[in-house]
C-alpha positions in Angstrom: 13.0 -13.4 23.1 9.4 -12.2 22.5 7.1 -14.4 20.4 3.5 -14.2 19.0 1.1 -15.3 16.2 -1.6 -13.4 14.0 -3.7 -14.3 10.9 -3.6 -11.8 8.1 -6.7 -10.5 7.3 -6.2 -8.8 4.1 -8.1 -10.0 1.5 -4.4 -9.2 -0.7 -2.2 -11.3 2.1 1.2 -9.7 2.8 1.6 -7.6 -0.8 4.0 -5.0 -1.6 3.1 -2.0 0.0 2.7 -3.5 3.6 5.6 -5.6 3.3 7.4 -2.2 2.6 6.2 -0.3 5.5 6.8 -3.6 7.8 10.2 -3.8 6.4 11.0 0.1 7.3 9.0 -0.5 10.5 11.4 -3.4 11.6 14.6 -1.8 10.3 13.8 1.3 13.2 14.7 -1.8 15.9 17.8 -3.3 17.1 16.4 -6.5 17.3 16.3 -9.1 14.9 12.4 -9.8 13.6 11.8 -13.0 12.3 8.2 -13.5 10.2 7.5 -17.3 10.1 4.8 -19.2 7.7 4.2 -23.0 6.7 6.4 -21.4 3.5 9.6 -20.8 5.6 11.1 -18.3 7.9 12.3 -13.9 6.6 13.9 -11.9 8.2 11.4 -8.6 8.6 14.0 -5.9 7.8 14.2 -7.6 4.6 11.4 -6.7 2.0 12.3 -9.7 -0.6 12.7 -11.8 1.9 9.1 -10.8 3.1 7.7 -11.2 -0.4 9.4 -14.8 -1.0 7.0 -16.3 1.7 4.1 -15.7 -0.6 1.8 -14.9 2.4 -2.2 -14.9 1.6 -5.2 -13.8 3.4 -6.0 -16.7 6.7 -2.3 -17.5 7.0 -1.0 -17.1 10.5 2.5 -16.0 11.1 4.7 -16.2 13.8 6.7 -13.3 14.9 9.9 -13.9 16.7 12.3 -10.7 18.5 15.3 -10.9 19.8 17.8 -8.4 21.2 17.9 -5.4 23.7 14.7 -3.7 22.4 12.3 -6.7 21.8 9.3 -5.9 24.0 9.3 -2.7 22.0 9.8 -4.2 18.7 7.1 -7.1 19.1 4.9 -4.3 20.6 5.7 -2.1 17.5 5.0 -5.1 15.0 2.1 -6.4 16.1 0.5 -2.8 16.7 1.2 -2.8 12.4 -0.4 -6.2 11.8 -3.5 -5.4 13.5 -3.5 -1.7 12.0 -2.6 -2.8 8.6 -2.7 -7.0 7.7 
């Protein structure tokens, strides 16, 4: 299991478009991705699921992988956060 934490910096938090392209990003791994807030826990692959947590600007998140690719797949997800969030 691989595990890390970032603060979102958009000013717009986790909207639509991002959550979408996280959501494809994620679904490219075998490994479960977990996003967890103070609002509860999605699964990443999962765009409603990403868009129920509600996640604004100065929130930190904890991502959570878990299976045979999950250096990859925390390396991939993070690379996102920091490109786009």
């Amino acid at each position: 299991m691989e595990e890390f934490s970032y603060e979102i910096h958009d000013e717009l938090g986790m909207h639509a478009r991002p959550a979408g392209m996280l959501a494809k990003l994620a679904s490219g791994y075998k490994s479960n991705i977990m996003i967890g807030c103070e609002k509860g826990t999605a699964d990443a692959k999962r765009l409603i699921t990403l868009m129920k947590l509600g996640i604004q600007q100065n929130t930190e998140v904890k991502v959570t992988t878990e299976g045979e690719d999950e250096k990859a797949a925390a390396a991939g997800v993070l690379k996102f956060m920091q490109e786009n969030l």
